[in-house]
C-alpha positions as CSV (number, residue, x, y, z in Angstrom):
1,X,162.7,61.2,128.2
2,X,159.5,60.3,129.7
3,X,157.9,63.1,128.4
4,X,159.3,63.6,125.0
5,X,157.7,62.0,122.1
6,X,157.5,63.9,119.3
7,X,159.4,61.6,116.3
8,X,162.3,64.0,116.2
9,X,165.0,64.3,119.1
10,X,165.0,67.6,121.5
11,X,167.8,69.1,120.2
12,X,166.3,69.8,116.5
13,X,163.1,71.1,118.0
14,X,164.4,73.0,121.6
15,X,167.5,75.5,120.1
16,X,164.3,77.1,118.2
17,X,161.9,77.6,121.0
18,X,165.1,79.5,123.2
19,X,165.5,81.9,120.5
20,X,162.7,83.3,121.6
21,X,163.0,83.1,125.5
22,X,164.3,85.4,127.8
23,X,165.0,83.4,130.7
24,X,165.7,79.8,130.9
25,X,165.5,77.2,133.5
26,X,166.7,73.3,133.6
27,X,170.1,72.2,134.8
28,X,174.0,71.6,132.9
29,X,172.5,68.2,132.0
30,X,169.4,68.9,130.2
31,X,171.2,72.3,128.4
32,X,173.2,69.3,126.8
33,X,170.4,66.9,125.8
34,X,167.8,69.9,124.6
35,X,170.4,72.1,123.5
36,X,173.8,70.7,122.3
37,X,175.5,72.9,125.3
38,X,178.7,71.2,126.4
39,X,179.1,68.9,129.4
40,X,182.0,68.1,131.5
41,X,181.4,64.6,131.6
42,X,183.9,64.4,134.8
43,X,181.4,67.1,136.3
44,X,180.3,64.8,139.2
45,X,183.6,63.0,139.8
46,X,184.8,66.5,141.5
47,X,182.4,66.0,143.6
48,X,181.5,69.9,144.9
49,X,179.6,72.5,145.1
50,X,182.2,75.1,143.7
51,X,182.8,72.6,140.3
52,X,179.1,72.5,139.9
53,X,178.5,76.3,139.7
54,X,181.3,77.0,138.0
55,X,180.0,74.8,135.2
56,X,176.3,76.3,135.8
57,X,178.2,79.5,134.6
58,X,179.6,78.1,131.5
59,X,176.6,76.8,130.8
60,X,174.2,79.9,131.0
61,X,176.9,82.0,129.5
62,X,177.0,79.6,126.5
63,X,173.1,80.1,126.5
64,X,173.0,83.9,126.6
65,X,175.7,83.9,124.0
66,X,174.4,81.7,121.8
67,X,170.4,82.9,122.6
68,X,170.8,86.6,122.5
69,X,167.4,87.2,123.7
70,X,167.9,85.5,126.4
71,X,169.6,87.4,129.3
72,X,168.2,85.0,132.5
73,X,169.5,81.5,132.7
74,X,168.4,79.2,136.6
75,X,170.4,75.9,137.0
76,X,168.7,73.3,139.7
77,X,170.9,71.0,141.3
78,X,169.3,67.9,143.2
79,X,170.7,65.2,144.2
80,X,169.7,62.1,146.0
81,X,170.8,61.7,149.9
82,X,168.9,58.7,151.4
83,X,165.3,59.0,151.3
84,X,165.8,62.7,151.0
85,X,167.7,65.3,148.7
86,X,170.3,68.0,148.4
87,X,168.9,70.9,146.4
88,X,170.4,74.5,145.4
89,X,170.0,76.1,142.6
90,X,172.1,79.0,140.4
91,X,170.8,82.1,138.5
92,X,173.3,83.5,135.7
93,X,173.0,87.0,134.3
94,X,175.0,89.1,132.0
95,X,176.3,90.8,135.5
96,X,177.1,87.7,137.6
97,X,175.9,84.2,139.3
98,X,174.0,84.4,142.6
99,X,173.6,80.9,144.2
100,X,170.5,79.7,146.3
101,X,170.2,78.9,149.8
102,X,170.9,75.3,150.6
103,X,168.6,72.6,151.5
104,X,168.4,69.4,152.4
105,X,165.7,67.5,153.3
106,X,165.1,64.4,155.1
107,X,163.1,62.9,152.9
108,X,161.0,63.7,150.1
109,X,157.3,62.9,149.1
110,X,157.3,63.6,145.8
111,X,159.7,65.5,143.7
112,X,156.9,65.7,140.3
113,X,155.7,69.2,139.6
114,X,158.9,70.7,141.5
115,X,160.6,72.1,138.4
116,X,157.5,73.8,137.5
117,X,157.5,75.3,141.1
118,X,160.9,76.3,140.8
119,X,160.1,78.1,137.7
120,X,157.1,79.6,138.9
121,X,159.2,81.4,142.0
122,X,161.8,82.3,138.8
123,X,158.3,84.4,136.8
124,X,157.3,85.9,140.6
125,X,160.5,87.3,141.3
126,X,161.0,88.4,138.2
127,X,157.7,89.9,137.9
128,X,158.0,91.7,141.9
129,X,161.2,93.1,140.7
130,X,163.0,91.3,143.2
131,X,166.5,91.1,143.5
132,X,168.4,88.3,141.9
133,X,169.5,86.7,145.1
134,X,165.8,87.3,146.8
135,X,164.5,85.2,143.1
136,X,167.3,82.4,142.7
137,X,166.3,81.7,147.2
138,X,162.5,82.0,146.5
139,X,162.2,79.8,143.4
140,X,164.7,77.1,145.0
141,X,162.7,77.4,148.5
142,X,159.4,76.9,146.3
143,X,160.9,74.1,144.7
144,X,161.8,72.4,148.3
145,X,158.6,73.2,149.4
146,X,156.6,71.2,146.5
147,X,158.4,67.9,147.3
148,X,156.6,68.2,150.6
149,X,153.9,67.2,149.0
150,X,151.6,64.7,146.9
151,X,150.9,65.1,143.3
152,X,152.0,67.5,140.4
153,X,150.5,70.6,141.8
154,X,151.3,73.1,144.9
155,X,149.4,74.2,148.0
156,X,152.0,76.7,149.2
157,X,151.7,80.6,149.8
158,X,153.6,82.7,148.8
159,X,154.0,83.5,152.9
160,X,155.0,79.7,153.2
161,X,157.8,79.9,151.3
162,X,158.6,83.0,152.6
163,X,158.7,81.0,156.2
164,X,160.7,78.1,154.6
165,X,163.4,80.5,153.8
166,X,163.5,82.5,157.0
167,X,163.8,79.0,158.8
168,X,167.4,78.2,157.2
């Protein structure tokens, strides 16, 4: 919201700019504010894990099938805990969903640039030929990593997140 001015809303100006992408990132939230996809409004009265993947499949299914192109859809899930957060994330292809590692973290110092991080670990993995587990953990661990520090830019290695990861 912050972010968006443009003088018409997201969701006449986003579906037109998918049609053309071949892997998507953002979360069951923002898919329904940019895109029109559905959202179970009850979503965060059940109050798991489980519920929350299961509607990151319907989701990026809903994406692929409406977005042909597209055949890579990464849902982020962050949520507050204290100071800190709980953060995992979900990749959906046409063959299944393979969930990130889980991380919580004491507390965070700043959680601006971290979506950009995450997809930047989605565009490495992708681009290594990685698996779809090894990309869904890096970009989320990348993610983790960024809120470690100040300001809208990273400082981490690739060997850094690689460390972050082994540590879990």
């Amino acid at each position: 919201a912050k972010l968006w001015q443009y003088g018409k809303q997201p969701v006449e100006i986003m579906p037109e700019l998918i049609a053309h992408c071949d892997l998507v990132m953002g979360n069951i939230w923002s898919a329904n504010s940019l895109l029109g996809i559905h959202l179970d409004e009850n979503i965060h009265a059940k109050k798991s894990k489980e519920a929350y993947m299961q509607h990151a499949s319907v989701t990026a299914n809903a994406i692929m099938n409406q977005y042909p192109k597209c055949t890579t859809v990464a849902n982020t899930f962050r949520f507050d805990a204290g100071d800190g957060i709980q953060y995992y994330a979900a990749l959906n292809d046409k063959a299944g969903q393979y969930i990130s590692k889980e991380f919580y973290l004491d507390k965070v110092i700043d959680k601006v640039g971290s979506g950009d991080c995450f997809m930047a670990g989605l565009i490495y993995g992708k681009y290594n030929k990685h698996t779809e587990q090894q990309i869904i953990d890096f970009a989320a661990a990348a993610a983790v990593g960024k809120m470690q520090e100040i300001g809208d830019a990273t400082n981490q290695s690739v060997e850094a997140v690689h460390k972050r990861l082994n540590e879990l």
